[in-house]
N, C-alpha and C positions, 0 to 999 in steps of 0.2 A: 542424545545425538539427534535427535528429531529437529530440534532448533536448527540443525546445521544443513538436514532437509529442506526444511523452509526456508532458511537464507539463499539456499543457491538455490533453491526456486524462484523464488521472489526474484532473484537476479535476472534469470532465465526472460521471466514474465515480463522485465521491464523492457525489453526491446524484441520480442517473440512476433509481436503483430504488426511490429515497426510503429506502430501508435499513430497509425491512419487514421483511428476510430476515435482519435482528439478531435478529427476536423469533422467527424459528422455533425454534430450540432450548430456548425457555422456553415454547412455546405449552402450551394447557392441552389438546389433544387434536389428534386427523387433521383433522377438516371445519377447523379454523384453522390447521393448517399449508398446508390445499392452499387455503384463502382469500388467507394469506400471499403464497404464490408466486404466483399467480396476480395477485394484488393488484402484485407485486416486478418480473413479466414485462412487464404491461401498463405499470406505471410507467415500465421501460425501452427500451421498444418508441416510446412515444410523445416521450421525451427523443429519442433518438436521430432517429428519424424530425424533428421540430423543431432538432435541431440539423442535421440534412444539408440540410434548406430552408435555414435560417439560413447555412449555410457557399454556397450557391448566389447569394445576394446579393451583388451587387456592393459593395465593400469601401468606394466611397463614402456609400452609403445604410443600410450595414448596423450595427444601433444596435451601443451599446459598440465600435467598431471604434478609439476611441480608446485604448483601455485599454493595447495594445501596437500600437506603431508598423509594428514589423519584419512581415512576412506571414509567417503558419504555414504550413510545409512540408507538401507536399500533404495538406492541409486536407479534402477530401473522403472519404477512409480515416478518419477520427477517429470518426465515428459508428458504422461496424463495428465498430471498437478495442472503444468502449464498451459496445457491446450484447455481444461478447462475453467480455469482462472481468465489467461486472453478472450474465453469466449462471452462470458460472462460481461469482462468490458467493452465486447463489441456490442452485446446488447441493451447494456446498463445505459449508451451512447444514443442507440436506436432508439429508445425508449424515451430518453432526455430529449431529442431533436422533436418528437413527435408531442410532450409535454404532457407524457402517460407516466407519471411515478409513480403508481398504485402498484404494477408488477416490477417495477426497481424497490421500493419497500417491501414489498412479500419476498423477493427475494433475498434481503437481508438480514427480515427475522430469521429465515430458513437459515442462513448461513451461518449466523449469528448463536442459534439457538443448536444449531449441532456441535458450532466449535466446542460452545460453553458444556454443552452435555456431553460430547465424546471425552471434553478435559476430566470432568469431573468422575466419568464411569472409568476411564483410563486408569487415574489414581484408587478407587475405590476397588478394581478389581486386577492390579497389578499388572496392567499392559503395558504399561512404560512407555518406551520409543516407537513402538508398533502401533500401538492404541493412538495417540497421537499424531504421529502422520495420518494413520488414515483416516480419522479424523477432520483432518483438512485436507483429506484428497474428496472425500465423502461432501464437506461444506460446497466446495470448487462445484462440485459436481449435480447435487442440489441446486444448485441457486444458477447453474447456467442452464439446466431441461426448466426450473420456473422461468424463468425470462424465455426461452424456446416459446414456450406452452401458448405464451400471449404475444406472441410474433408474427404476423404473418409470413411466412416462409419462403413462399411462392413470392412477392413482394422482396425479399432481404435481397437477392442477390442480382446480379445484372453482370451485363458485359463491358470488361474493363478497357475504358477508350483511352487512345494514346495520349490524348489533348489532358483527361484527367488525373492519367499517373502522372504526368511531367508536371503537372499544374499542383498536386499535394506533393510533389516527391521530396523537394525542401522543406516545404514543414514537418514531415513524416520524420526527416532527418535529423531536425532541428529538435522537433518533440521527442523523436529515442533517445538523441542523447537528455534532456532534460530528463527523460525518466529512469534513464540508468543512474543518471548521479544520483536522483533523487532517492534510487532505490539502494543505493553505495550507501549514502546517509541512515536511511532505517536498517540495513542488515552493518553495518559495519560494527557497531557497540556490539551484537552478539559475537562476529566474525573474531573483532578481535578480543575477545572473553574468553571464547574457546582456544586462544593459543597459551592462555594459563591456566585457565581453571579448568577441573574437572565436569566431565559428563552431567554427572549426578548435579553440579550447581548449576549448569547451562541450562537442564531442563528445568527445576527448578525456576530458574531464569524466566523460560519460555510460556509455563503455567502462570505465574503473577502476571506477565504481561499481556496474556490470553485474557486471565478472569478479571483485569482491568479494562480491558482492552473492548472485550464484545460488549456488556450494555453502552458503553459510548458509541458502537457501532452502528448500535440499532438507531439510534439519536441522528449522528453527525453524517449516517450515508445518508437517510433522505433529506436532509438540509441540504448534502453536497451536492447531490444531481439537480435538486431543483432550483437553487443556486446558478449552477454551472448555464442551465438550461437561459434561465432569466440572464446571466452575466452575457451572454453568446448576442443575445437580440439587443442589451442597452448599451452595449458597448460600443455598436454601431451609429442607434438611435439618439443617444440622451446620457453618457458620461458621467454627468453631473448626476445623474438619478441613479445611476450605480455606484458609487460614492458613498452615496449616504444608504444605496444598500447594503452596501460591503459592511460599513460601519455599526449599523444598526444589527447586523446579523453575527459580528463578532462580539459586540456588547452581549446578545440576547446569548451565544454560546457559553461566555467567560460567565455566565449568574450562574448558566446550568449544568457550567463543570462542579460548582462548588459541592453541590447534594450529591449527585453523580457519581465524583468521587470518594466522597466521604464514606459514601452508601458502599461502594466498590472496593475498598481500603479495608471497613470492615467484615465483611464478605471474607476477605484472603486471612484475618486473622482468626476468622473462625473454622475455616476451611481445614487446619490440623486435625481439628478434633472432630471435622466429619470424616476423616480419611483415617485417622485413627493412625497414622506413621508419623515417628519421630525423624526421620527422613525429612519430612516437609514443614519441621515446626520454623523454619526461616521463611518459608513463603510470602508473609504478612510484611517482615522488613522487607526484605527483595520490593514485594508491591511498593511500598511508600518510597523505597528512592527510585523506581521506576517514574515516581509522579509528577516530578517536571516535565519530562520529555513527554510523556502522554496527555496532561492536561494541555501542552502547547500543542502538539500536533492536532488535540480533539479541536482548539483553539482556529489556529490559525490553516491547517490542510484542507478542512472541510470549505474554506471560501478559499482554494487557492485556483485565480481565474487566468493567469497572465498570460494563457496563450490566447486568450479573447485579444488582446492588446498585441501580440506578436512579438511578445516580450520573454521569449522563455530564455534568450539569455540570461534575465535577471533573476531566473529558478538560480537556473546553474550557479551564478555566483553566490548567493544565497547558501546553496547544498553543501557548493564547493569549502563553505566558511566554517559551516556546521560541521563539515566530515575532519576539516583540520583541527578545531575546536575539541572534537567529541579524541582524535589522535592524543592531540596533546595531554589531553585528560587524562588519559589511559596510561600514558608513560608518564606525566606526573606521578599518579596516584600509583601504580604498580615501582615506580623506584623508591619509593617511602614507602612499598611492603604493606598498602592500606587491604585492609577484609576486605572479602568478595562484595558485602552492602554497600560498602564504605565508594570501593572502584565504582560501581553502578551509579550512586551517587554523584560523584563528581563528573562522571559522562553524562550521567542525564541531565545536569543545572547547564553543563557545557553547548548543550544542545541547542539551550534555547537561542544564543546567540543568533544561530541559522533563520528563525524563526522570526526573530525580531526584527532582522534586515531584511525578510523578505513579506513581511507586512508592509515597513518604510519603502521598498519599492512598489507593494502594490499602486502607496500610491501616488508616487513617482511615478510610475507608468499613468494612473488615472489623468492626472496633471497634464498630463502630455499627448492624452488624449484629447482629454475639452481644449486645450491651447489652440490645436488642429481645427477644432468646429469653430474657433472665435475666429 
C-alpha cells in the first residue's frame, strides 16, 4: 500500500505550488524571482495545511471519498510528503536560475541514496509499507534542508506585487495543469494496478521501480536542471543552438540508458537472494517489463523544456495520449486474463507512445521558434 501513498502524493505535489517555480528560471529579474517563491511557498503551505484538515475528516463525510474505495495508508504523513517535495522544486528552480547545480546534485545523491537504502533495509528487515513511505517522506525531507542549507534565505523571499501575480498567474495555470496530467501519466499504471491486483504485487511493483529508478536519478536530475537552466536563456537567444542541444543530449542519454540499465536489471535479479524472501523472487521480472517506460522517461523527461517555448499545451497532449494508451493497455491485457508481469508489460511499451510525440513536438515547437527570429 505505500505505492498508493506515493501516488496520491505525487498527485497532490503536482499542483501544491501551483508551479510558479517553472517560471523562475525565465523570470525577467531578483524582486520576481523572490515574488515567485514566495508566491510557490505560500501556494504550498496552504495546499497542504487543507489537505491535512481534509485527510482528518471522517471518511464518511469527506467529499470525493468516492473516487477510490480502498483507504490510503497512513494518510496523515501525505501532507508533509508534499510540502516537502514542493519545497525542494522551489529550490531545485532557485538554484537552476542562479546556475549553482552543485547543491541541486548533492541533493539528489541524498535523495537518491536514502530511497535506494530505506528500500533495501525495508525488505531486509520486514517494515513493509511503513518502512517505505517513510522512507520517501525521509528522501523529500533531506534533499529540501540540503538545498535550504546553500540558499540564501534572507535573499528567497520578497513581497508579492500585484503587477507580478497577474503577470505569472496564466502560466502558473497553464503549467499546473500540464503537471497534473503529466503526473496522471506516471501515477496512473500503478492507480490502475491497484484496482486488480493485490497489495503484496503493487509493492512489489513499487520496489523494481524504485531500484531501477534511483541510479538513473542520480544521472538524469543533474542533466535535467542544468539542461533546463541553459534551455531557459537559448530559447530566447539562439533556437537553433538549442536544437542541436536538445539533440545531442538525448543521443548522449539513449548510450547511457544501455549500461545503466542493464547494470539496474541485474541488481533486481539479484536482490531475492539478498533479502532472502520468496515473496520477492518476481522483482527481477516486475524490473524488466518496467523497462520501456523507464528507459523513455530516463530518455526523453530529463530534456523535457517546452515551457521555455510556452508550449505546454503540447505536454498536455502528449500525457493526454500516453494516459489513453497506458488505459487501453490495461483493459486489453486484463480482459485476456494476462499475469501481473505480462499487464505491466503491455502498459509500459504503451507508454512510450506518449514519449514519442512529445519529442516530435519538441521539435515542432523549436521550428516555430527559429521561424519567429527569421
Amino acid at each position: 500500500m505505500a505505492g498508493i501513498f506515493i501516488a496520491y502524493g505525487g498527485l497532490v505535489c503536482a499542483f501544491a505550488s501551483l508551479r510558479f517555480e517553472w517560471s523562475i528560471p525565465s523570470a525577467r529579474d531578483e524582486d520576481e524571482v523572490r515574488s515567485l517563491v514566495t508566491m510557490s511557498f505560500l501556494s504550498s503551505i496552504f495546499v497542504s495545511t487543507a489537505l491535512f484538515v481534509l485527510l482528518m475528516v471522517p471518511d464518511r463525510v469527506r467529499p470525493f471519498a468516492f473516487i477510490y474505495s480502498k483507504p490510503i495508508p497512513f494518510a496523515p504523513l501525505i501532507p508533509f510528503f508534499v510540502f516537502c517535495t514542493s519545497a525542494t522544486a522551489i529550490l531545485t528552480a532557485v538554484h537552476v536560475r542562479s546556475r549553482n547545480m552543485s547543491p541541486v546534485s548533492r541533493s539528489r545523491y541524498w535523495q537518491s541514496g536514502v530511497l535506494l537504502a530505506g528500500n533495501l533495509t525495508s525488505g531486509v528487515a520486514n517494515f513493509n509499507a511503513l518502512g517505505l513511505i517513510l522512507s520517501n517522506i525521509l528522501a523529500s525531507t533531506i534533499s529540501a534542508i540540503s538545498l535550504f542549507e546553500k540558499a540564501q534565505i534572507s535573499e528567497l523571499f520578497g513581497k508579492v506585487s500585484r503587477s507580478t501575480a497577474k503577470a505569472y498567474l496564466s502560466e502558473a495555470s497553464a503549467s499546473t495543469t500540464v503537471s497534473v496530467v503529466n503526473t496522471t501519466f506516471t501515477s496512473c499504471l500503478p492507480l490502475l494496478l491497484a484496482l486488480r491486483y493485490s497489495a503484496q504485487e503493487i509493492g512489489i511493483y513499487f520496489v523494481a521501480m524504485r531500484l531501477i529508478n534511483s541510479p538513473a536519478a542520480l544521472l538524469s536530475g543533474g542533466i535535467s536542471s542544468s539542461f533546463w537552466g541553459e534551455a531557459a536563456e537559448l530559447a530566447k537567444s539562439d533556437p537553433t543552438k538549442l536544437r542541436k542541444l536538445y539533440l545531442k543530449t538525448i543521443k548522449t542519454l539513449a548510450l547511457f540508458s544501455l549500461p545503466l540499465f542493464s547494470a539496474a536489471l541485474a541488481a533486481t535479479i539479484v536482490l531475492p537472494h539478498i533479502l532472502g524472501k520468496r515473496d520477492w523472487a518476481d522483482v527481477g521480472v516486475i524490473a524488466a517489463a518496467c523497462m520501456p517506460q523507464v528507459a523513455a522517461g530516463f530518455i526523453f523527461s530529463s530534456t523535457n523544456h517546452l515551457i521555455v517555448y510556452g508550449r505546454q499545451g503540447y505536454q498536455v497532449f502528449s500525457d493526454l495520449i500516453a494516459i489513453c494508451a497506458s488505459m487501453l493497455a490495461f483493459y486489453f491485457a486484463t480482459t485476456m486474463d494476462a499475469s501481473f508481469p505480462m499487464t505491466i508489460l503491455v502498459m509500459s511499451a504503451a507508454s512510450i507512445l506518449g514519449y514519442t510525440i512529445r519529442f516530435l513536438l519538441h521539435l515542432k515547437a523549436n521550428t516555430e521558434a527559429i521561424n519567429v527570429r527569421i
